[in-house]
C-alpha angles and dihedrals in degrees: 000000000000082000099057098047096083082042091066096028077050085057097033090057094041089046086053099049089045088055088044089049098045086051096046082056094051098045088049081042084057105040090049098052086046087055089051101047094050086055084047091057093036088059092049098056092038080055096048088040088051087041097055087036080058098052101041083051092050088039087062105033077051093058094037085060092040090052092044091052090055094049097051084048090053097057089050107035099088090036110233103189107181094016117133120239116262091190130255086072094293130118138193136221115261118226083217117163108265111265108197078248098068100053137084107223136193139163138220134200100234120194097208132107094013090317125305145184118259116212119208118188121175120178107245119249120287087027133119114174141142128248109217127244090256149098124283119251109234122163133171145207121006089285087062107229116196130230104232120216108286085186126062102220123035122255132241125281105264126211109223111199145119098335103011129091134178133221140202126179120210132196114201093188124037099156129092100221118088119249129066129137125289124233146161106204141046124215099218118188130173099240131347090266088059106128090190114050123171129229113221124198108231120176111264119297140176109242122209124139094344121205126205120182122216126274114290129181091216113056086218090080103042092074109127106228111189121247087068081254124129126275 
């Protein structure tokens, strides 16, 4: 019996620090899921804050674009054309003296006084420009033959732009005798220092000592009498 007493107290001791052992493991086991488990969380929640960041950030990026690509609309909308720029991508329309470039024209057989030619001038889109208070440049034929004034004072300075169109009436023949030049077209400017005249197709007419009015905002007025005398 005496011999087997260290032999127990031997297993007992080893038994203890086993147990000791097994709990110091369990305890680590514990710590380091617990660890790993608060990273976890702290991922999780680096990964939600990056997310909403992103998409505040696309949100944004999203509006400033947004915002750019109106204000580049809104410089172009109303088409300027020649406008000068007033700064934050906007222009404004320029009150600039008619060139025969920046104008739409077009022409109409009129039945009126004898027959004359009706000129229509609008100003292109995007344009605003003034016509002078002067007389039309029409000339016809490769010689160049010049409308004279069918009217005795010179007219006002019209602004041609959206809503508003001018006329002038010419009158290729304003003698009684037969003979005259045919011709099929009429070369129109907006004033005799115009560097870019147009030349506009006309049905065929018989020229000799043509007459053109001034510009007029009602075709009405706009009809050549001969005499070279008001209407």
């Amino acid at each position: 019996m005496l011999i087997a007493r260290p032999r127990v107290r031997m297993f007992a001791g080893a038994g203890l620090l086993v147990t000791a052992a097994m709990l110091a493991t369990a305890c680590q086991s514990s710590d380091d899921a617990s660890g790993q488990s608060g990273d976890s969380s702290f991922s999780a929640a680096a990964a939600d804050d990056k997310d909403t960041t992103s998409g505040s950030s696309a949100a944004g990026n999203s509006h400033s674009n947004a915002k750019s690509s109106d204000t580049k609309g809104k410089g172009t909308q109303d088409g300027v054309g020649s406008g000068a720029d007033v700064g934050n991508g906007e222009r404004a329309q320029v009150r600039q003296e008619c060139g025969a470039n920046d104008i739409s024209w077009s022409t109409r057989a009129e039945s009126q006084a004898g027959g004359y030619i009706l000129v229509i001038a609008k100003a292109k889109p995007g344009i605003t420009c003034v016509l002078p208070a002067a007389l039309p440049t029409v000339a016809f034929g490769s010689d160049g033959t010049e409308a004279g004034p069918a009217e005795q004072a010179v007219g006002q300075a019209i602004t041609l732009g959206k809503g508003t169109t001018a006329y002038a009436g010419v009158n290729p023949k304003t003698t009684k005798e037969n003979g005259g030049k045919e011709l099929n077209s009429i070369i129109v400017g907006v004033g005799a220092d115009d560097p870019n005249p147009v030349s506009l197709p006309v049905d065929t007419i018989t020229v000799d000592k043509p007459i053109v009015t001034n510009w007029h905002t009602s075709a009405a007025d706009a009809v050549p009498f001969d005499g070279g005398t008001d209407q």
